[in-house]
C-alpha positions in Angstrom: 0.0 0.0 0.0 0.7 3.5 0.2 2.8 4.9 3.0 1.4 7.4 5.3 3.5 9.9 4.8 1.4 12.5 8.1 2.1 9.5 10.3 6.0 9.2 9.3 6.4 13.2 9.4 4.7 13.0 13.0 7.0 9.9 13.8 10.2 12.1 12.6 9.1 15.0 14.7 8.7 13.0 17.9 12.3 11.2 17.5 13.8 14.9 16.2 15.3 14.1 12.8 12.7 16.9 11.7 11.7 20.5 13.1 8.2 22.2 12.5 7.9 25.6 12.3 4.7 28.0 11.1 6.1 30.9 8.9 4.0 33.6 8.5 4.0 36.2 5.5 5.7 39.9 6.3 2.5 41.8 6.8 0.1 38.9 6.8 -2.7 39.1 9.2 -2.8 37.5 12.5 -5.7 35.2 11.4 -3.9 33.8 8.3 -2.8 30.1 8.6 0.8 30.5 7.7 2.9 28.0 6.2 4.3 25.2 7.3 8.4 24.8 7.1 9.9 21.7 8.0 13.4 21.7 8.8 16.7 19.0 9.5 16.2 18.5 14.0 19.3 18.4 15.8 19.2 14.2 15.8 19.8 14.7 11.6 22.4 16.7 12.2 24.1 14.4 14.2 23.3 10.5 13.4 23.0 11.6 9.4 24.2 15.1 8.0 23.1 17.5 5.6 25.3 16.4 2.7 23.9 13.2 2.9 20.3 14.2 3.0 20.9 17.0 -0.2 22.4 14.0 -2.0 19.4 11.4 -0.8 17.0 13.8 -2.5 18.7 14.0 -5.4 18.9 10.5 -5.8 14.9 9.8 -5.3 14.1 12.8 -7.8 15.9 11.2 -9.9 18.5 14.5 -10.5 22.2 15.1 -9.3 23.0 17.4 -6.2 22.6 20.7 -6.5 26.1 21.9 -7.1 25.1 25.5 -5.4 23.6 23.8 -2.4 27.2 21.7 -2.0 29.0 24.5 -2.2 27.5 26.3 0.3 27.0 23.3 3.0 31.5 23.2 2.2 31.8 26.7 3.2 29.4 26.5 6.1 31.7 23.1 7.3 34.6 25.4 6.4 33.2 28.1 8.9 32.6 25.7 11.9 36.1 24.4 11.4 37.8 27.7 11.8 35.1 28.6 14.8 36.2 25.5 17.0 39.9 26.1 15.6 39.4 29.6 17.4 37.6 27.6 20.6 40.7 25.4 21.0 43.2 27.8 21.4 41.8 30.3 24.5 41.5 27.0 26.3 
């Protein structure tokens, strides 16, 4: 059968491999639903990585990884390497 993909989102949320967060237009009224953003939760981070989950996507739609997104998740790794570089020496 089909999968059910609400139950499997819910299950990601409650074990944090995904975040949920309501984004709401500049300007749009207070009543107005919003949109729903889902986001990698501290648990992807850690047990799979973003690099792996840009290139998983690729691979189910079928296209390569997004040579732009690469790029920037390199320069971003880049960054946190020179940050804990800085941490390490004013120990």
């Amino acid at each position: 059968g089909t999968p059910d993909v609400d139950t499997a989102i819910e299950r990601f949320l409650h074990m944090d491999y995904l975040i949920k967060e309501k984004v709401m237009a500049v300007g749009a009224a207070a009543s107005d639903a919003g949109q729903i953003q889902y986001a990698m939760g501290p648990r992807s981070h850690l047990e799979v990585g973003r690099k792996q989950v840009i290139c998983f996507c690729a691979e189910i739609l079928g296209e390569e990884p997004d040579p732009t997104m690469l790029a920037e998740l390199e320069e971003s790794e880049d960054e946190e390497q020179e940050e804990g570089d800085d941490e390490e020496g004013e120990e």
